[in-house]
C-alpha positions as CSV (number, residue, x, y, z in Angstrom):
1,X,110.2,-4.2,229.7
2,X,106.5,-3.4,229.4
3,X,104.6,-2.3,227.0
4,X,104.2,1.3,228.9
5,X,107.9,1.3,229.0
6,X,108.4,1.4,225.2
7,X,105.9,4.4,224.1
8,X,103.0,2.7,224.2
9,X,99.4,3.4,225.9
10,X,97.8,1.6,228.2
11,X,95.7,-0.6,226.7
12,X,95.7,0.6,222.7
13,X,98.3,-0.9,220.6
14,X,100.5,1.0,218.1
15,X,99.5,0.3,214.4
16,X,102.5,0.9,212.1
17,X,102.9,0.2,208.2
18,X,105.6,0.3,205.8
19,X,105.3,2.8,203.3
20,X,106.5,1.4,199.9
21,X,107.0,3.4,196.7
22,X,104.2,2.3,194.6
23,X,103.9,2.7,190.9
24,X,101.0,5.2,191.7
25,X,103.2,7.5,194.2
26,X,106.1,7.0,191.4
27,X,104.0,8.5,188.1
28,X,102.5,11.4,190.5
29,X,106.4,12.3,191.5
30,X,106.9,12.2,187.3
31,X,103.9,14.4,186.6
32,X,104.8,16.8,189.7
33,X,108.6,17.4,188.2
34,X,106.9,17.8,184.6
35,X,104.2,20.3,185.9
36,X,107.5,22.3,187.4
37,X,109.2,22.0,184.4
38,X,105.9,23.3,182.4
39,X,105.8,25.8,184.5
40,X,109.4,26.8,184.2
41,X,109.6,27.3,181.0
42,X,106.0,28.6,180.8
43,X,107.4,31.8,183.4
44,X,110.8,32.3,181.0
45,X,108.8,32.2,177.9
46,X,107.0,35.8,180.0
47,X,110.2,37.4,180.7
48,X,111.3,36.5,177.1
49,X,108.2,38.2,175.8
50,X,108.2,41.0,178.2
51,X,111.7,42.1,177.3
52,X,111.1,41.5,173.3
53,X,108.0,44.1,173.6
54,X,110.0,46.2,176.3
55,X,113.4,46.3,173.1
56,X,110.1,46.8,170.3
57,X,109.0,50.0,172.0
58,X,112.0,51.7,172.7
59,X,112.3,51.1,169.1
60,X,109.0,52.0,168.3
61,X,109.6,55.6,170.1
62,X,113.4,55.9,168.0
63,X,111.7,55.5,165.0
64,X,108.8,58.0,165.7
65,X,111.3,60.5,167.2
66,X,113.5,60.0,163.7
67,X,109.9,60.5,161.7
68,X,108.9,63.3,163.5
69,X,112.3,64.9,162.5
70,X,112.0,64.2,159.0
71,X,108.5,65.6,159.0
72,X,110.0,68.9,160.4
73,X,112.7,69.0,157.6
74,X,110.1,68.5,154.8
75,X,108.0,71.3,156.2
76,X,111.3,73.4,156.4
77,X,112.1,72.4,152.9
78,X,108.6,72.7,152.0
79,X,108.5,76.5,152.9
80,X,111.8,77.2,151.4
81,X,111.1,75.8,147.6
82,X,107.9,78.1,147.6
83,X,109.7,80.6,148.8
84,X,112.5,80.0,145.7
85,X,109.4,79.7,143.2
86,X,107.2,82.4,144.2
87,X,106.3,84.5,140.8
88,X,108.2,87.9,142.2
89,X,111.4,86.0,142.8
90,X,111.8,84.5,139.4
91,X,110.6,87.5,137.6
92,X,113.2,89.3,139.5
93,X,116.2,87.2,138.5
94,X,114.6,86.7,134.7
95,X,115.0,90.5,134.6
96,X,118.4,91.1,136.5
97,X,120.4,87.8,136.0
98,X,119.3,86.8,132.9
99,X,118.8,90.2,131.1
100,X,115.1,89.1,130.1
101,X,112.0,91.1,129.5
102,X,108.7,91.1,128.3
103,X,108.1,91.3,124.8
104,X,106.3,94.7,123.1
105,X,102.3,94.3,122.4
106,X,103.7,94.8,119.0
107,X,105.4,91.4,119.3
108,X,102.9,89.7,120.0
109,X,100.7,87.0,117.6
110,X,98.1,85.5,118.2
111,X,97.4,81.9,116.3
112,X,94.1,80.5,115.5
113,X,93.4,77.4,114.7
């Protein structure tokens, strides 16, 4: 057989060499499957912190929702003690619950000091 016969050209020769694993090719194959594993953990540590802040503000929006409630009440029960305090209303149930009434000017007495 001639050397045309096997693959080769005419008149160049076929260079070939072995390809061993080096300690060079061996420490790149370490520091690729590290810089995967970096980046791994780097793109779960994201969707950890993007569901934590997602959970915080749907608490965030509960909590203002309950506040704004409560604000609401204390206006409602705002309103309603000044309306149980205003000066006609307890004058009215000094004088018809309680039997009470002003004293006469003659009652009165002034002290000095």
């Amino acid at each position: 057989m001639s050397r045309a016969g096997r693959g080769a050209v005419a008149g160049k020769t076929m260079v070939t060499a072995r390809v061993h694993a080096s300690h060079a090719s061996r420490s790149m194959l370490w520091l690729n499957l590290a810089a995967l594993a970096l980046v791994l953990i780097s793109a779960f540590a994201v969707i950890h912190s993007t569901h934590a802040c997602r959970e915080l503000y749907a608490r965030l929006q509960t909590l203002e929702s309950t506040q704004w409630s409560l604000q609401e009440d204390y206006g409602r029960l705002l309103l309603e003690e000044s309306a149980w305090a205003s000066h006609y209303r307890v004058e009215k149930v000094a004088r018809g619950e309680l039997n009470m009434a002003a004293p006469d000017l003659a009652r009165y007495k002034v002290v000095m000091p």
